[in-house]
mmCIF file of the N, C-alpha and C atoms, coordinates in Angstrom:
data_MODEL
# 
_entry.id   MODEL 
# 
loop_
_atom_site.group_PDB 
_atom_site.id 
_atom_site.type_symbol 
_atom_site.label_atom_id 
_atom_site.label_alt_id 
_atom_site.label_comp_id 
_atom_site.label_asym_id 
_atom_site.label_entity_id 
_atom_site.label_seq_id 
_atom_site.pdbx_PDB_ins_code 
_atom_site.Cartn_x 
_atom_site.Cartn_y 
_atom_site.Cartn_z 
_atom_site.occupancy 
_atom_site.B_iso_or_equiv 
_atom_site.pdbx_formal_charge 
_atom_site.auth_seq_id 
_atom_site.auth_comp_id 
_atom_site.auth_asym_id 
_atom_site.auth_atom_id 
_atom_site.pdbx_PDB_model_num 
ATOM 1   N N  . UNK A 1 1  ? 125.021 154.156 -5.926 1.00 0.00 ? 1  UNK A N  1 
ATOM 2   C CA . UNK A 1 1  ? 126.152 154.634 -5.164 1.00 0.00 ? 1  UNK A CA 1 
ATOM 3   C C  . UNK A 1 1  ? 125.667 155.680 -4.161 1.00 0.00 ? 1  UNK A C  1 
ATOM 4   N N  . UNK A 1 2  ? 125.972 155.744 -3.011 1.00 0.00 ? 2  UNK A N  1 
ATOM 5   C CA . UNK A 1 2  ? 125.547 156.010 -2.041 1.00 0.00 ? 2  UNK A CA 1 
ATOM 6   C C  . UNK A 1 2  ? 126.491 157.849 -1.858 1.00 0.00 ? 2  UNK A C  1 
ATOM 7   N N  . UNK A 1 3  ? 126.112 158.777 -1.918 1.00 0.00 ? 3  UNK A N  1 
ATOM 8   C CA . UNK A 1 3  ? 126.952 160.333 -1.385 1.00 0.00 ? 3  UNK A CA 1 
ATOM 9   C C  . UNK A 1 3  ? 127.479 159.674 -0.350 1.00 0.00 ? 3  UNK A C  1 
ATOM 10  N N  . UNK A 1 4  ? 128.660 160.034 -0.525 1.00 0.00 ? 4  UNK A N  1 
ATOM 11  C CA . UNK A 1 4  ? 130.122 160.372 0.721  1.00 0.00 ? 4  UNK A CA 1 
ATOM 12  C C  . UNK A 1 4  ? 129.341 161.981 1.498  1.00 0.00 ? 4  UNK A C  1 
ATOM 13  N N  . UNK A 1 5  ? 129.193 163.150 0.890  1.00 0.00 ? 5  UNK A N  1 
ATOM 14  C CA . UNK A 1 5  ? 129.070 164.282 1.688  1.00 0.00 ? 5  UNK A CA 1 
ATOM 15  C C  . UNK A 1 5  ? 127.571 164.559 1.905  1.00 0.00 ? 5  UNK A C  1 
ATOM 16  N N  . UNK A 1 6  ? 127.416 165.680 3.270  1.00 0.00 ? 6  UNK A N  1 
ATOM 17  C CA . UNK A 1 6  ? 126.257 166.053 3.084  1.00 0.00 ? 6  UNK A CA 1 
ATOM 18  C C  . UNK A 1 6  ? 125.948 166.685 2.113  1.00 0.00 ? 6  UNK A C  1 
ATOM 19  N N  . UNK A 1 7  ? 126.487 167.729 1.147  1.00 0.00 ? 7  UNK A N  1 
ATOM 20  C CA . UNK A 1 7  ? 126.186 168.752 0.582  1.00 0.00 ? 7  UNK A CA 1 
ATOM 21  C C  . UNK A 1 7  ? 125.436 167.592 -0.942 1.00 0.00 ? 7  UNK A C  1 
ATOM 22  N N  . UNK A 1 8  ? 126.346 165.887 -1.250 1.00 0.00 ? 8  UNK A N  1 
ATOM 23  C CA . UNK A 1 8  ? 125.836 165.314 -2.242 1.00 0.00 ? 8  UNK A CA 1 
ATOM 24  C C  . UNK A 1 8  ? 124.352 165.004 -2.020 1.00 0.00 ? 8  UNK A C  1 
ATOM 25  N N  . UNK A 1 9  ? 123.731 165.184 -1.064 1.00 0.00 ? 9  UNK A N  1 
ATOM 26  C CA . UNK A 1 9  ? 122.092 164.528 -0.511 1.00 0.00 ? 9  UNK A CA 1 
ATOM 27  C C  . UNK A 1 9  ? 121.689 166.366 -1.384 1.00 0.00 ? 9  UNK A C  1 
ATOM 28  N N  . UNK A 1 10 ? 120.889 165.803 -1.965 1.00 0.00 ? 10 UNK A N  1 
ATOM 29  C CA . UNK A 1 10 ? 119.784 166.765 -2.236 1.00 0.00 ? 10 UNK A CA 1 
ATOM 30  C C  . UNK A 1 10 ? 118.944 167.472 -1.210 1.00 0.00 ? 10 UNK A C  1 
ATOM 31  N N  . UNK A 1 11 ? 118.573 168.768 -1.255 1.00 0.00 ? 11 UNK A N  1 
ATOM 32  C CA . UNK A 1 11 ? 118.314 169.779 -0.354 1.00 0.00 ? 11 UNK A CA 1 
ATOM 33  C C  . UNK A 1 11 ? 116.573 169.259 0.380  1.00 0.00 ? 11 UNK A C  1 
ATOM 34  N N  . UNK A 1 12 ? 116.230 169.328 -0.493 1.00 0.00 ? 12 UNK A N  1 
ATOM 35  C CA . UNK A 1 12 ? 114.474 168.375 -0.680 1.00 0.00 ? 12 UNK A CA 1 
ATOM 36  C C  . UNK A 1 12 ? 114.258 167.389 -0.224 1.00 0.00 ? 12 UNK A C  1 
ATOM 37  N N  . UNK A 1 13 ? 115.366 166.100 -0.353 1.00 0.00 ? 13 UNK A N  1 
ATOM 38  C CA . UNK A 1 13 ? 115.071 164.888 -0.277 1.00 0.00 ? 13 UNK A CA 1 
ATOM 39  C C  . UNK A 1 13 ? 115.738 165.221 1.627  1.00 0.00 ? 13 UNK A C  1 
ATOM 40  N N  . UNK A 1 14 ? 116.443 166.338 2.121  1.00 0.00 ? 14 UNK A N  1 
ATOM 41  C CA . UNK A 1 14 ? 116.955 166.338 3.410  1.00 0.00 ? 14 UNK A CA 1 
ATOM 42  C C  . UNK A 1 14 ? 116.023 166.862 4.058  1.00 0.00 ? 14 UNK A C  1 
ATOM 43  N N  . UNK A 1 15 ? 115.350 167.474 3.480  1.00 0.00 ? 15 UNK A N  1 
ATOM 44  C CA . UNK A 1 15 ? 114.295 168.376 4.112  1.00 0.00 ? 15 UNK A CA 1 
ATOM 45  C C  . UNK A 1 15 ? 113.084 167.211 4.878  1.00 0.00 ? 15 UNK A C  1 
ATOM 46  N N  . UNK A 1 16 ? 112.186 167.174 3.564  1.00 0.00 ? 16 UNK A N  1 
ATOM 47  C CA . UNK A 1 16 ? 111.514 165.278 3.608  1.00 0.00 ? 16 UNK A CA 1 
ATOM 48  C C  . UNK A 1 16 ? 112.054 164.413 4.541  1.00 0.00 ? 16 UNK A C  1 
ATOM 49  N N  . UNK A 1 17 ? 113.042 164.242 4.755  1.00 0.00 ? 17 UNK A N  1 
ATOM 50  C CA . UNK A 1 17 ? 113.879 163.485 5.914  1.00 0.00 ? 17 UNK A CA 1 
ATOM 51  C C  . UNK A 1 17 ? 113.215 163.209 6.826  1.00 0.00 ? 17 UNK A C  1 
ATOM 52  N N  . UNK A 1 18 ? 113.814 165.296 7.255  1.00 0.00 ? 18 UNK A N  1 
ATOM 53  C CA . UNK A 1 18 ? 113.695 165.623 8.745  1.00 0.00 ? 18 UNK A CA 1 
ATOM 54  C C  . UNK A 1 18 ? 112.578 166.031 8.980  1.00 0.00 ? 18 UNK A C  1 
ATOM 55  N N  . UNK A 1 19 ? 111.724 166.151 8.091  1.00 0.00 ? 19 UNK A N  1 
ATOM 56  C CA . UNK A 1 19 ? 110.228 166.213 8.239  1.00 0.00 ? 19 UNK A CA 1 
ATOM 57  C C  . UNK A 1 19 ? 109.251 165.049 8.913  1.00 0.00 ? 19 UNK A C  1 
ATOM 58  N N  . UNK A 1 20 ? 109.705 164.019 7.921  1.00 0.00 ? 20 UNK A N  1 
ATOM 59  C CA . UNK A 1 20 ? 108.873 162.881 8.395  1.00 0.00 ? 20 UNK A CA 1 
ATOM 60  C C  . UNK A 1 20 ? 109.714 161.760 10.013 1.00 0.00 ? 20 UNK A C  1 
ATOM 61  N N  . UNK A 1 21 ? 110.846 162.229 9.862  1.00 0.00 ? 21 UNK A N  1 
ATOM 62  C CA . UNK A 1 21 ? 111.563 161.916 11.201 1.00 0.00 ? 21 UNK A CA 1 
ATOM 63  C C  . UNK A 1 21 ? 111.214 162.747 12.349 1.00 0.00 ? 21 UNK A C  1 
ATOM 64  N N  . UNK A 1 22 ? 110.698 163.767 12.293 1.00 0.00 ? 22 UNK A N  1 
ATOM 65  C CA . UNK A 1 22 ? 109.804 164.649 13.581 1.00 0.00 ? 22 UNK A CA 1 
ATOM 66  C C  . UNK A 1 22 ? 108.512 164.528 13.767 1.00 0.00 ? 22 UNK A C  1 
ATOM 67  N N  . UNK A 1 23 ? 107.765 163.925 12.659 1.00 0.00 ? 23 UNK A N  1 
ATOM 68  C CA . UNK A 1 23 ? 106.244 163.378 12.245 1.00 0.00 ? 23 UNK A CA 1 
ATOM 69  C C  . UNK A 1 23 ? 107.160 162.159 13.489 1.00 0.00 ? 23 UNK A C  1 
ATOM 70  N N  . UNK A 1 24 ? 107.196 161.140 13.148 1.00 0.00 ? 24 UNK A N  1 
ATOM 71  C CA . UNK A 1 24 ? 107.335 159.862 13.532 1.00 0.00 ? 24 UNK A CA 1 
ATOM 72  C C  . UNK A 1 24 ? 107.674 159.607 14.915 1.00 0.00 ? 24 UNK A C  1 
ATOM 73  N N  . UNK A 1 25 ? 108.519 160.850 15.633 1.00 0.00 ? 25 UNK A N  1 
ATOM 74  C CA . UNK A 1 25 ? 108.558 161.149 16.858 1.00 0.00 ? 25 UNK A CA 1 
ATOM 75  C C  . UNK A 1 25 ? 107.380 161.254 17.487 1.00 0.00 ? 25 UNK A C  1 
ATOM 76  N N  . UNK A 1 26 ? 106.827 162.309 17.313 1.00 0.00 ? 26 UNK A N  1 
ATOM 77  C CA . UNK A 1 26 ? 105.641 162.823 17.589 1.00 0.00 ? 26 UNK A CA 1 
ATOM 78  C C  . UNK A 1 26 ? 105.164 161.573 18.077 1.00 0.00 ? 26 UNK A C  1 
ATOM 79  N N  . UNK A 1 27 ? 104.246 160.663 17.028 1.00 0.00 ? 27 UNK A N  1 
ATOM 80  C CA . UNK A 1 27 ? 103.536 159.643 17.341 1.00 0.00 ? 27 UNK A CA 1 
ATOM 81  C C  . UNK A 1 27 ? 104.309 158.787 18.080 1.00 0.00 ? 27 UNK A C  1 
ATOM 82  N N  . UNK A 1 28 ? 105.186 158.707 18.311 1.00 0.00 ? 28 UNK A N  1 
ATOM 83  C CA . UNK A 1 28 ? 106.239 157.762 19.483 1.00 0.00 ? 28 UNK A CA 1 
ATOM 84  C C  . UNK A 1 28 ? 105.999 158.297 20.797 1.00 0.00 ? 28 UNK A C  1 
ATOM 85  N N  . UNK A 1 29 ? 106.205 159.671 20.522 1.00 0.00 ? 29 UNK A N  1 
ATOM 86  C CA . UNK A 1 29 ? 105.890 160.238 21.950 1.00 0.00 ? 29 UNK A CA 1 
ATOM 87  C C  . UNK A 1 29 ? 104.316 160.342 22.452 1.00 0.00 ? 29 UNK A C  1 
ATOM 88  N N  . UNK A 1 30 ? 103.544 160.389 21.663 1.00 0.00 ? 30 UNK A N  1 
ATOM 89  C CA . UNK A 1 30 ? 102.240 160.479 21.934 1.00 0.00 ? 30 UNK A CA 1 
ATOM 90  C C  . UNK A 1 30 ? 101.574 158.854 22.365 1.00 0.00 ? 30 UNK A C  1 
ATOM 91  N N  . UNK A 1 31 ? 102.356 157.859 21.676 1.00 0.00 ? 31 UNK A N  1 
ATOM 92  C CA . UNK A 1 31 ? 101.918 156.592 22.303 1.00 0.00 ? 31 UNK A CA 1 
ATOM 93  C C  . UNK A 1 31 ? 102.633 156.387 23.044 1.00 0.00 ? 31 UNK A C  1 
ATOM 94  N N  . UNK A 1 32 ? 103.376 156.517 23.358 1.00 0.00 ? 32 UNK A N  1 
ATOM 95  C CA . UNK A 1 32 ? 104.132 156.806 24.792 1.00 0.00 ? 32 UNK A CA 1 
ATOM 96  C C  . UNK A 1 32 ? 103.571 157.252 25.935 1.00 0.00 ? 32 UNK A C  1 
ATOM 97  N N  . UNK A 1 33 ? 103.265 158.428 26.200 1.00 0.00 ? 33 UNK A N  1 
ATOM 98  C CA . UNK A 1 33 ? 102.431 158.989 26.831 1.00 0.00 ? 33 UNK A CA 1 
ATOM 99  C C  . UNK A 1 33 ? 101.150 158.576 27.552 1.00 0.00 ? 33 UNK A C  1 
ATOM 100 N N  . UNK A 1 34 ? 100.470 158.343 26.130 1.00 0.00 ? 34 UNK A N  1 
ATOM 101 C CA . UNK A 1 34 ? 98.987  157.362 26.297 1.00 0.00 ? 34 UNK A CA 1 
ATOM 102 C C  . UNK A 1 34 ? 99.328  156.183 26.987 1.00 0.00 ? 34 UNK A C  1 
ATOM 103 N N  . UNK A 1 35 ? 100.027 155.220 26.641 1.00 0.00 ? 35 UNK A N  1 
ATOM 104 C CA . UNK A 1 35 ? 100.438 154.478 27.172 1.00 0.00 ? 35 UNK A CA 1 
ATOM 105 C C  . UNK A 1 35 ? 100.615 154.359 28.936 1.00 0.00 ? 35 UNK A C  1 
ATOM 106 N N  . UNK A 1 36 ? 101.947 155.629 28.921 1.00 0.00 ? 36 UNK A N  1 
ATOM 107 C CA . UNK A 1 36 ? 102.082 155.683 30.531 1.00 0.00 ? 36 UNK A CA 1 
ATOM 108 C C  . UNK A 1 36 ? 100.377 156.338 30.976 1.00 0.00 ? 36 UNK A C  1 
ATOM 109 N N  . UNK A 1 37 ? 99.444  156.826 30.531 1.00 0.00 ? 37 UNK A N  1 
ATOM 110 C CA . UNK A 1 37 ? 98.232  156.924 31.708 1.00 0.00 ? 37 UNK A CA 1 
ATOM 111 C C  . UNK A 1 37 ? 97.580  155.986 31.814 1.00 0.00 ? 37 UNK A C  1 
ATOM 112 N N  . UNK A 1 38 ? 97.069  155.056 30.605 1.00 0.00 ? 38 UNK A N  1 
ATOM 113 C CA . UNK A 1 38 ? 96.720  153.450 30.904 1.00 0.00 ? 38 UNK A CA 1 
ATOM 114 C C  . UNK A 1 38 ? 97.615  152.973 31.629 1.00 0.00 ? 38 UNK A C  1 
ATOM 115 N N  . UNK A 1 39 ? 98.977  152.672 31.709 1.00 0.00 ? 39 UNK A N  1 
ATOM 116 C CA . UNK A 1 39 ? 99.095  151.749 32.742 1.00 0.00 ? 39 UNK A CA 1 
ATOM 117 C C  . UNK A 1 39 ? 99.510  152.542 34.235 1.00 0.00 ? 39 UNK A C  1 
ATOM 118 N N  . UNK A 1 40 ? 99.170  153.577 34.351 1.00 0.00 ? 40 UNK A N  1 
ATOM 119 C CA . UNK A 1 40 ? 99.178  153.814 35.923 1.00 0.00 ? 40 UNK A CA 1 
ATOM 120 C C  . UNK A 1 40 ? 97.829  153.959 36.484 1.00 0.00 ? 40 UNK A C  1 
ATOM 121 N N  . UNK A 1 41 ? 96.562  154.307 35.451 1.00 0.00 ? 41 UNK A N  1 
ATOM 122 C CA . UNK A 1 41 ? 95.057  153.810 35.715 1.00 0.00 ? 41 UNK A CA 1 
ATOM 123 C C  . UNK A 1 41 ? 95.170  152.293 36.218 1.00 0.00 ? 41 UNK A C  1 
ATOM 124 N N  . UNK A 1 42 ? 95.573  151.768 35.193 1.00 0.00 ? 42 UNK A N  1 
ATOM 125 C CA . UNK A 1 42 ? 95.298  150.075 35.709 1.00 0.00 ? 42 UNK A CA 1 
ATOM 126 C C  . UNK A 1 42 ? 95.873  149.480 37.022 1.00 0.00 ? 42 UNK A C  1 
ATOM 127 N N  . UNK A 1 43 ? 97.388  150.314 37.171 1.00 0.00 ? 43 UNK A N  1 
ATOM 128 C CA . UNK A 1 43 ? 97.772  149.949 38.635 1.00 0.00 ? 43 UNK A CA 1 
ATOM 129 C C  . UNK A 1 43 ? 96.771  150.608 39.755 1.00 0.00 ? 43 UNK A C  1 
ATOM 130 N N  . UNK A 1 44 ? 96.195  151.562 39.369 1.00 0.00 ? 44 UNK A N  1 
ATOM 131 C CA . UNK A 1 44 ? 95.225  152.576 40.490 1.00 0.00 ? 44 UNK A CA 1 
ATOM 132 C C  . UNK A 1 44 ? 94.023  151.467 40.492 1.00 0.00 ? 44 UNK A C  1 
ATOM 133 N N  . UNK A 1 45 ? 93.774  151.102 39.591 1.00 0.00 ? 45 UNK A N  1 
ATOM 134 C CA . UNK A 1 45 ? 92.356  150.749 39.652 1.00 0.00 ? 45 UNK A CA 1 
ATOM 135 C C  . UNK A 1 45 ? 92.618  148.910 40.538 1.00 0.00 ? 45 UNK A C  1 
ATOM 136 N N  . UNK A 1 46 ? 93.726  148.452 40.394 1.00 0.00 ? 46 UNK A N  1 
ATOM 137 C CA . UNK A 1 46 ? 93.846  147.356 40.862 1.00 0.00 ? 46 UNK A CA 1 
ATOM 138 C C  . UNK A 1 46 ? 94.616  147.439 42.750 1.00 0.00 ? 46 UNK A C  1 
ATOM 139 N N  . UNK A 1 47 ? 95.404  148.588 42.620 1.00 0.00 ? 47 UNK A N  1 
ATOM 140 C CA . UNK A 1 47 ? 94.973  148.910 44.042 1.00 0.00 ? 47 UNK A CA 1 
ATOM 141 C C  . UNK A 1 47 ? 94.248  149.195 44.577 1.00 0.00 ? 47 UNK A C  1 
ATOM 142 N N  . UNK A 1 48 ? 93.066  150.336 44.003 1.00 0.00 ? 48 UNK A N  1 
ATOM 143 C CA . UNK A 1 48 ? 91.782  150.347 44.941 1.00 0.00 ? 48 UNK A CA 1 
ATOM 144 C C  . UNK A 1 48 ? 90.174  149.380 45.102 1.00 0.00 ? 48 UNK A C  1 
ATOM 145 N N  . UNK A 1 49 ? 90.967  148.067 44.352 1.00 0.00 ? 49 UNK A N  1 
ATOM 146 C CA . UNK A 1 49 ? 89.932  147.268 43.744 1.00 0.00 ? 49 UNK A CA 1 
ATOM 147 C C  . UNK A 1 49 ? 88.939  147.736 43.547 1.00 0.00 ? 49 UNK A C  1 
ATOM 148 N N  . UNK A 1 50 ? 88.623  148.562 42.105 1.00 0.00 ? 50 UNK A N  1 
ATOM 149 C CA . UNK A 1 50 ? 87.961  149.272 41.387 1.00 0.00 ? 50 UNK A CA 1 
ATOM 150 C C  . UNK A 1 50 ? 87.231  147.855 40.699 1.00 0.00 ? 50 UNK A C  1 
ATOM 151 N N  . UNK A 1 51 ? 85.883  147.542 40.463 1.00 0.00 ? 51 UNK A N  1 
ATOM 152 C CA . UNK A 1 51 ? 85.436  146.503 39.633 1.00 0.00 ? 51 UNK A CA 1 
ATOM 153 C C  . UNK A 1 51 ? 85.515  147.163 38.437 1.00 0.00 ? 51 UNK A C  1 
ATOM 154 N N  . UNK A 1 52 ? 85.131  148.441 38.275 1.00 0.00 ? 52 UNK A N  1 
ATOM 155 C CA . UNK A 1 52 ? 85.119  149.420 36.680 1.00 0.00 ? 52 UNK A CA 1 
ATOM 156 C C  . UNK A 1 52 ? 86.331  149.865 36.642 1.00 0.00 ? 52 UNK A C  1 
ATOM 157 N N  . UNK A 1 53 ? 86.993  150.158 35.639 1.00 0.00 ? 53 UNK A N  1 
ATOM 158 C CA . UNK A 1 53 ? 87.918  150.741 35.377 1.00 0.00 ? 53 UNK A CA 1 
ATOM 159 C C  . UNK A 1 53 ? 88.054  151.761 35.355 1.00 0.00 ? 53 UNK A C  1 
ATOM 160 N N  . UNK A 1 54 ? 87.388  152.917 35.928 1.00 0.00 ? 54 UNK A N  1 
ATOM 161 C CA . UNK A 1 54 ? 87.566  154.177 36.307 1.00 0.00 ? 54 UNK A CA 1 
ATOM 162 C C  . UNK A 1 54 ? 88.746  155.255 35.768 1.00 0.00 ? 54 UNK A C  1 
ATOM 163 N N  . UNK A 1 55 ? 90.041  154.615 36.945 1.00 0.00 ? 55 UNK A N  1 
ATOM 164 C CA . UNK A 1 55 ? 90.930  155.310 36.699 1.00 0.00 ? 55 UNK A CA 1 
ATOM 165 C C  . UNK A 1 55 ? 91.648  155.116 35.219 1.00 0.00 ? 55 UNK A C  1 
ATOM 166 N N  . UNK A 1 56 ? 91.669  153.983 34.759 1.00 0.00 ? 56 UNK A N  1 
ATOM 167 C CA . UNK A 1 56 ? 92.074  153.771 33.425 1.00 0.00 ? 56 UNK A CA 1 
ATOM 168 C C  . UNK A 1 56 ? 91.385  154.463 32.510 1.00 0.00 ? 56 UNK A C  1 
ATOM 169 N N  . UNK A 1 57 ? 90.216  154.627 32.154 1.00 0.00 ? 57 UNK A N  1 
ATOM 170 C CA . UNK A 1 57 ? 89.463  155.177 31.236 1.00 0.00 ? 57 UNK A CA 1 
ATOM 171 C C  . UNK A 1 57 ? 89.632  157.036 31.625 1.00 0.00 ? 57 UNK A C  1 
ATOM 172 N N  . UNK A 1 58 ? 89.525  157.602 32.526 1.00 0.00 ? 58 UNK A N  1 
ATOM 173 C CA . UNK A 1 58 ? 89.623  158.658 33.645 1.00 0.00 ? 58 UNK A CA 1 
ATOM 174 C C  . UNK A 1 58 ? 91.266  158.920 32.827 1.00 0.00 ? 58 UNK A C  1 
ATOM 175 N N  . UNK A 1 59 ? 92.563  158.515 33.232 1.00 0.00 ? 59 UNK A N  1 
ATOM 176 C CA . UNK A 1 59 ? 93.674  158.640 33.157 1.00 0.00 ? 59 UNK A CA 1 
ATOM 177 C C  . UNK A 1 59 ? 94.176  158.643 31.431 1.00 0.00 ? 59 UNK A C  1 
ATOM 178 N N  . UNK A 1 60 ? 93.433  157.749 31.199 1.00 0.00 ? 60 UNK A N  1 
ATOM 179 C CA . UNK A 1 60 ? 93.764  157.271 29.783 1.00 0.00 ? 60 UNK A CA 1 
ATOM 180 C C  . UNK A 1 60 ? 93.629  158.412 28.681 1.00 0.00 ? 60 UNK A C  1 
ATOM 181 N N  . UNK A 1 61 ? 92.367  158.954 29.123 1.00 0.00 ? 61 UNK A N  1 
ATOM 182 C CA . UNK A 1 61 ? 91.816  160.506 28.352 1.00 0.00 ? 61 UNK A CA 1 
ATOM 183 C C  . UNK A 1 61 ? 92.579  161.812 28.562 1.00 0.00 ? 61 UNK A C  1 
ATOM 184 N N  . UNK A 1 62 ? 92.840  161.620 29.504 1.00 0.00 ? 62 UNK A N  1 
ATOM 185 C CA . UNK A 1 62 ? 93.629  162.877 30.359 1.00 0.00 ? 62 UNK A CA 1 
ATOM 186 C C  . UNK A 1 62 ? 94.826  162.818 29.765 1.00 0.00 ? 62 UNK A C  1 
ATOM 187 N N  . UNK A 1 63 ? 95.581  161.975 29.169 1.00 0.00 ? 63 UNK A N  1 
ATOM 188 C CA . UNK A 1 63 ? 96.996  161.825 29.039 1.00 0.00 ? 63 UNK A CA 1 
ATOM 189 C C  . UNK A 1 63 ? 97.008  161.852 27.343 1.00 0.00 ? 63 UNK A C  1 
ATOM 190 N N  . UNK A 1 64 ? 96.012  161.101 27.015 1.00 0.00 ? 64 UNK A N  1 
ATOM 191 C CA . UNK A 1 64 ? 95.406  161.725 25.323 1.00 0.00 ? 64 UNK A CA 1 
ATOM 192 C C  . UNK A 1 64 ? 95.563  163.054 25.047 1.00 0.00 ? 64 UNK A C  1 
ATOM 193 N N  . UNK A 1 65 ? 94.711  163.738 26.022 1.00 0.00 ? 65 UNK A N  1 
ATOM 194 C CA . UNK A 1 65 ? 94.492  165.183 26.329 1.00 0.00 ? 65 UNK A CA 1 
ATOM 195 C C  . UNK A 1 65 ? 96.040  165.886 26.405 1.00 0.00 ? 65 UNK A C  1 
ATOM 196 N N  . UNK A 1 66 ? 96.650  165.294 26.807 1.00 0.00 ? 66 UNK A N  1 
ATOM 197 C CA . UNK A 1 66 ? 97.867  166.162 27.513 1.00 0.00 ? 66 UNK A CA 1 
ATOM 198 C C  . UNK A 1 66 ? 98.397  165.984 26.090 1.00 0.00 ? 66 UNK A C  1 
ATOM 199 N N  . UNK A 1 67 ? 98.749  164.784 25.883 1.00 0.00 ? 67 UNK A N  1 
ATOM 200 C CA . UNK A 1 67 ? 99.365  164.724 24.527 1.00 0.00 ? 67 UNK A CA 1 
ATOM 201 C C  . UNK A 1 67 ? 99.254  165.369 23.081 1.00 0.00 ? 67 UNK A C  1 
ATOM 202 N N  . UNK A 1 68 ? 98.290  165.561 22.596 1.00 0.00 ? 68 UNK A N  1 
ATOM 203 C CA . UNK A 1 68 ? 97.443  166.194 21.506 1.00 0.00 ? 68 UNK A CA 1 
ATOM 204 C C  . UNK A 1 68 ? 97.389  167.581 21.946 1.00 0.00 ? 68 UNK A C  1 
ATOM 205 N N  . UNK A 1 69 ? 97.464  168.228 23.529 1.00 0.00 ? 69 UNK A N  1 
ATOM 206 C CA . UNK A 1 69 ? 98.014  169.578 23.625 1.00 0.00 ? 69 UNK A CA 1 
ATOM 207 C C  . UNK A 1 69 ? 99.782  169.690 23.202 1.00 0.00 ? 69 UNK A C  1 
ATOM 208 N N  . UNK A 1 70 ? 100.490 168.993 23.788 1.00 0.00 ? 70 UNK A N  1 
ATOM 209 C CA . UNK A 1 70 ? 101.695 168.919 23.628 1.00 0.00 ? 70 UNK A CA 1 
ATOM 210 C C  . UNK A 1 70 ? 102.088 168.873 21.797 1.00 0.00 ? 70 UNK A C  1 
ATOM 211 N N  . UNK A 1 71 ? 101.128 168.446 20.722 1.00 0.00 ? 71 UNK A N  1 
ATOM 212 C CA . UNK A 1 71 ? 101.388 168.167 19.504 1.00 0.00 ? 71 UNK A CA 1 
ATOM 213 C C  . UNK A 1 71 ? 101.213 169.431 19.329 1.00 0.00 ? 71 UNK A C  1 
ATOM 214 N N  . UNK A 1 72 ? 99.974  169.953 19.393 1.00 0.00 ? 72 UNK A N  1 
ATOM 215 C CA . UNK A 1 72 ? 99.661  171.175 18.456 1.00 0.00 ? 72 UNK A CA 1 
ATOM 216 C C  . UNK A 1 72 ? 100.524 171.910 19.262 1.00 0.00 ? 72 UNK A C  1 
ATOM 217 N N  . UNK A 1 73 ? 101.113 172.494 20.516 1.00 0.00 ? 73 UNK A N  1 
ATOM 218 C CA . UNK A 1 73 ? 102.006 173.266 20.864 1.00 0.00 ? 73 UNK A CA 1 
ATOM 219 C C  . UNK A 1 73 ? 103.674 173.488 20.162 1.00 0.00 ? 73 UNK A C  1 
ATOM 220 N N  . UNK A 1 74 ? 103.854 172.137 19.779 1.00 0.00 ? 74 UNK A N  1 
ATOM 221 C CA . UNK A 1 74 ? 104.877 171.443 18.948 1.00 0.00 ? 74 UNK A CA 1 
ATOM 222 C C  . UNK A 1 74 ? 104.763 172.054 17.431 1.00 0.00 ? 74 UNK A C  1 
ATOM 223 N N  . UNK A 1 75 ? 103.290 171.829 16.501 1.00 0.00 ? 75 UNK A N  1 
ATOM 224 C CA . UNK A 1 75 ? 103.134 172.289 15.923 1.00 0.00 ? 75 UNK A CA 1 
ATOM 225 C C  . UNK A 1 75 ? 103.100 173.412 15.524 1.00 0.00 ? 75 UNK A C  1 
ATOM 226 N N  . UNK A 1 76 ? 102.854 174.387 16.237 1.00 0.00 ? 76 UNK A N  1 
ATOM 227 C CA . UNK A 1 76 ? 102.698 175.915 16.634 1.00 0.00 ? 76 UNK A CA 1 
ATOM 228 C C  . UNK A 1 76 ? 103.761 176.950 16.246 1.00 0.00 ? 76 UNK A C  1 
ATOM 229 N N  . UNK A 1 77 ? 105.038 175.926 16.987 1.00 0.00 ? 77 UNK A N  1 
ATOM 230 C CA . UNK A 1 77 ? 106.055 176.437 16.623 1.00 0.00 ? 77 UNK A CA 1 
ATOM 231 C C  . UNK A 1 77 ? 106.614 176.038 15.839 1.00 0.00 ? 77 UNK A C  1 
ATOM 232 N N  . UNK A 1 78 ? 106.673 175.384 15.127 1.00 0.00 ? 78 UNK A N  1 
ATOM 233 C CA . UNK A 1 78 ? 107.316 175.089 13.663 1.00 0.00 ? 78 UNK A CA 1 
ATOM 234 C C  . UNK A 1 78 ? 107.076 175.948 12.052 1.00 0.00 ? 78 UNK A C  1 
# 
């Protein structure tokens, strides 16, 4: 049987929740992120007909970078 109220959810098991529901963000937003610098490398690199992938590999790190600052800043304050 499922609690009707908040107060019936256990304090712990709400906590755990919202814990691992801000964990799970995180990595949404962080492949997200990564994501958007690979694919605006790959559009760069296919407009400047790049034979190496430069800007992808170049962009791809950078946005890693940005991201994994953005976590532990996230982290920081919690």
């Amino acid at each position: 049987m499922l609690p009707n109220k908040k107060e019936d959810i256990p304090k712990e098991v709400n906590k755990q929740t919202t814990s691992y529901l801000q964990y799970s963000g995180l990595a949404f937003e962080m492949l997200a992120v990564i994501g958007l610098g690979v694919f605006i490398g790959v559009k760069l690199d296919k407009w400047l007909n790049l034979k190496f992938p430069a800007c992808t590999i170049i962009l791809g790190l950078l946005f890693l970078a940005l991201s994994m600052f953005r976590i532990v800043k996230s982290l920081q304050t919690k």
